[in-house]
Residue, then its C-alpha position, 0 to 999 in steps of 0.5 A: x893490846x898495841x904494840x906500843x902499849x907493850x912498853x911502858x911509856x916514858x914518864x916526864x920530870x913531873x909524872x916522875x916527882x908525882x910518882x915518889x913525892x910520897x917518899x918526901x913525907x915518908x922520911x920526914x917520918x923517920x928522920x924525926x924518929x931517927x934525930x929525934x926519938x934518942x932524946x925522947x927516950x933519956x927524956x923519960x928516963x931511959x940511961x944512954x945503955x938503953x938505948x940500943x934495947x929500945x931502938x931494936x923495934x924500929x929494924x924488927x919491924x921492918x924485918x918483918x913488915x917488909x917482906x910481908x907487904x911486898x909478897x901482899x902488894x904483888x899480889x893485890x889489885x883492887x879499884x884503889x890499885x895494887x901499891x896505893x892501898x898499902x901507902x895510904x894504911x901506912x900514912x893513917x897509922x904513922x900520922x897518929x903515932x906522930x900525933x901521940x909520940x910528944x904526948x907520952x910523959x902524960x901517960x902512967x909507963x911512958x918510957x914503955x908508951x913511947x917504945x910502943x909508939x916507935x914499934x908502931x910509927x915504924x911499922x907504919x912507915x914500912x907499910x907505906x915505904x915497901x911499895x913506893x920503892x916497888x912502885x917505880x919498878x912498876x910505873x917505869x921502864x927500865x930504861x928510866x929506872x935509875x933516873x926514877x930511884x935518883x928523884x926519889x932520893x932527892x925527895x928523901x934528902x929533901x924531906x929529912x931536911x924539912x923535918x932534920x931543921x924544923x926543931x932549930x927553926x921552931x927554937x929561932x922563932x922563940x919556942x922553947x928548947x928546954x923543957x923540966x924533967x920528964x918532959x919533951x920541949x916544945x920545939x919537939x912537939x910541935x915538929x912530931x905534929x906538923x911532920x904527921x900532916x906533912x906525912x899525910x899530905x905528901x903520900x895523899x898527893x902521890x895517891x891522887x896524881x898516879x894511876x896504877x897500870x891495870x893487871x891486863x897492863x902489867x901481864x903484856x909489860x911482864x910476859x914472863x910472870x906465869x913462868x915464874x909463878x911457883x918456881x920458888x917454891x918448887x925450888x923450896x920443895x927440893x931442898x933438904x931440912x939441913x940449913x934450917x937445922x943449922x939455924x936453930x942450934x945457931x939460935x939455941x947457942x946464942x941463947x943459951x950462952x947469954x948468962x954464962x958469959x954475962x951478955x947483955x940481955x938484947x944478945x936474947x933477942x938475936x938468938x931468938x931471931x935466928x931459931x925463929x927463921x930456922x922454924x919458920x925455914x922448916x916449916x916453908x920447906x914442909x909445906x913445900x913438899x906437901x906442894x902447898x905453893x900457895x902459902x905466903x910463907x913457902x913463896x917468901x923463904x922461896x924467893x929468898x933463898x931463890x935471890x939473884x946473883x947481883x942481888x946476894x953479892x949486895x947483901x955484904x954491901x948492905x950490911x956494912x952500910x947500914x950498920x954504920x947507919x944505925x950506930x949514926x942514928x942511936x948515938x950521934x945526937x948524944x955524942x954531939x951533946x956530950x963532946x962537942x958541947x959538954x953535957x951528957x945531962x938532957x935537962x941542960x941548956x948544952x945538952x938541948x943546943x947539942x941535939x939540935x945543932x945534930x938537928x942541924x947539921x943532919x939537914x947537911x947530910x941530907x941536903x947534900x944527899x938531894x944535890x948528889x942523887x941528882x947531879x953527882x951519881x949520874x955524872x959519876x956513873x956515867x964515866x967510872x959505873x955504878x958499882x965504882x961510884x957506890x965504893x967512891x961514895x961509901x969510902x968518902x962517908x967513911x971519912x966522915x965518920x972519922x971526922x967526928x972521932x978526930x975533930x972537937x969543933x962543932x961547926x967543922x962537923x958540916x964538912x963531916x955531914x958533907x961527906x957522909x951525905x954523899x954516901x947516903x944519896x949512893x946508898x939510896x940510889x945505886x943499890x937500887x939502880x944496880x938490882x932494877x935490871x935484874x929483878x924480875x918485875x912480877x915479883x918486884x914488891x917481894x924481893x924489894x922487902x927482902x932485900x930490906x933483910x940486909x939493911x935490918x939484920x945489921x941493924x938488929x945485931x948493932x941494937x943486940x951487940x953494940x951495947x954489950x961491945x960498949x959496956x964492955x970496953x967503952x963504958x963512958x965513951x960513945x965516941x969509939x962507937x964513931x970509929x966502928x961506924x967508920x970502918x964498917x962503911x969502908x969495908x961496905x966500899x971495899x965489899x963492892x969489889x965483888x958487885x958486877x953489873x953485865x954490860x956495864x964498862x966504866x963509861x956506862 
């Protein structure tokens, strides 16, 4: 191989869209299971306490899928390539779980047919999700890392548009909004179905328009990866059963404080989370020690507990962040119908037009993520430094969410979604902008899925605990929930004091 061939060649805006067009699909995905899943589930008969149990398969399977198909994709080269193969799997199943999600009163337990549709249409979207954001490690040079994370975020705004307005849309052209009892309105079911040709369509043309550089390509791009081939695990090898101990009586007391203290029955789940990972922990050490370097278990809890620097310092940012996320996406919808228009009843005309004015103004946020991803955050990078336009960005979401327990009319909650999607364009890019330099790019696919833990794991302790905090304290008021949401982005903000990027000055 050349010289110049040792280096990655510059993409141009076009071979940059081609490269993440697929995200456009894939968050027209989860923004119609986000926006839209909620008023499904009270559809069918779920109360709004369920909610939280219900919504609990969407991070489970991310905390499983993504690291999974990460240490997988590093790993696969075949004549469709090493990321496409997992793209176009994850597009088949979410598209037919997108085509079946509206069909579910028809069957005899819908409400447990449309928690396992949502189990499956997450799965799915990880599967493909997980290897795009490794994707543009591999297609670019460092360099243009940032610039590429920056166009997949506007595909990710852009796509939650279309599919955030599409049920408002639908209504104004005269389908019904209203649906009886037990059934799902008209403008919901045709926007699962045309989400799921969009979903395919977008990730097809990613597929056809890129090539994936060859595994000869990558080993003269990457000359350190037989260095770091094993390292993880011989790492894993050294270490003692302690923290694993830890773990599993951590999940044992969580378990068994459940019915004594009269929690909630999802407080279950995360006791068993936690004595999962233990077991799992002790097991990847055993095989370590007998030097089995091979398995998928010992290189995944290898490289977990071998992150970089930058990349623990994140986790905290991570956590604060999406946990305020995942409070927006159970109980906005809801809250909008029950305080902004006065229904908590989801066969009401009020309730209906509350859940798509969040519809609406959801498209705000993400609009507004598309416009800052490409002009904001590199003008603010530029002149104060990632880390700072991050903590600048997650405080002003922060004022959002305030807005939304302060205000009461609906048409000021734009300036809300404003705010908040300034936030989530940051959260989208910069993480990923500020790790791109110290990842190591052989093992680019692994660690992108389990830096995907610390958006799960604050997502799994808001399904298990916020209904317990709720029912606790806040019984009839999902409002408060708005509070905590807001605090939870401020203390992300304030997280980000610990994050250093070296090299970095505030002109960078």
């Amino acid at each position: 191989m050349s010289e110049a061939l040792r280096q990655k060649p510059r993409q141009n805006f076009a071979g940059l869209a081609n490269i993440s067009f697929g995200f456009f699909g894939i968050q027209i995905g989860f923004v119609l299971q986000n926006s839209n899943m909620s008023r499904i589930f009270q559809t069918v008969g779920a109360s709004l306490d369920d909610l939280p149990a219900l919504w609990v398969a969407a991070p489970l399977t991310g905390l499983i899928v993504q690291p999974i198909i990460g240490h997988l994709s590093d790993r696969t080269w075949n004549r469709f390539g090493r990321r496409r193969p997992y793209f176009m799997t994850g597009a088949v199943l979410a598209a037919i779980a997108l085509l079946l999600m509206p069909l579910a009163p028809a069957f005899g337990a819908p409400l447990i047919f449309a928690a396992a549709l949502l189990w499956m249409l997450d799965a799915s979207l990880n599967i493909s999700m997980e290897p795009f954001r490794a994707f543009v490690g591999d297609m670019l040079d460092k360099s243009q890392h940032a610039t590429g994370y920056a166009v997949q975020t506007a595909f990710i705004g852009a796509g939650a548009v279309v599919a955030a307005i599409f049920p408002w849309l639908l209504e104004h052209f005269g389908v019904s909004n209203v649906a009886p009892a037990g059934e799902i309105p008209d403008t919901v079911r045709w926007s699962f179905w045309a989400g799921a040709a969009a979903l395919f369509a977008a990730i097809g043309w990613t597929v056809v328009t890129t090539k994936e550089y060859s595994p000869e390509d990558m080993a003269a791009f990457e000359a350190e990866r037989k260095t770091e081939e094993g390292h993880s695990v011989r790492a894993l090898a050294a270490k003692t059963y302690l923290s694993a101990g830890i773990w599993m009586v951590l999940g044992l007391a969580v378990i068994l404080s459940v019915a004594p203290l009269g929690l909630e029955k999802e407080i279950l789940l995360l006791g068993g989370l936690l004595l999962a990972y233990g077991l799992l922990s002790a097991l990847a050490i055993a095989m370590a020690k007998q030097g089995r370097h091979a398995n998928m278990l010992s290189s995944i809890v290898g490289d977990f507990s071998g992150m970089p620097d930058t990349m623990k310092r994140l986790a905290l940012v991570q956590f604060f962040s999406w946990s305020s996320l995942f409070i927006m996406w159970i109980y906005s919808g809801p809250i909008v119908s029950q305080y902004f228009y006065g229904s908590a009843d989801p066969t009401t005309p009020a309730y209906n037009a509350g859940a798509n004015w969040w519809n609406l103004i959801y498209t705000v946020q993400n609009g507004v993520a598309a416009v800052a991803a490409l002009v904001l955050l590199p003008f603010l990078s530029r002149r104060i430094g990632k880390a700072r336009t991050h903590m600048t960005c997650l405080l002003l979401g922060a004022l959002g969410f305030l807005g939304y327990f302060v205000l009461r009319d609906p048409q000021l909650l734009i300036l809300c979604e404003v705010l908040k999607g300034i936030a989530w364009a940051s959260i989208l890019a910069m993480p990923y902008a500020i790790l791109a330099s110290s990842l190591p790019q052989a093992k680019l696919g692994i660690y992108m899925g389990l830096f995907n833990i610390f958006i799960v794991v604050p997502q799994l302790l808001v399904a298990t605990v916020m209904g317990s905090v709720m029912n606790a304290f806040f019984p009839a008021d999902p409002i408060w929930t708005m509070l905590f949401a807001a605090a939870s982005w401020a203390l992300a903000g304030l997280a980000m004091l610990r994050v250093t990027i070296p090299g970095e000055t505030a002109d960078a």
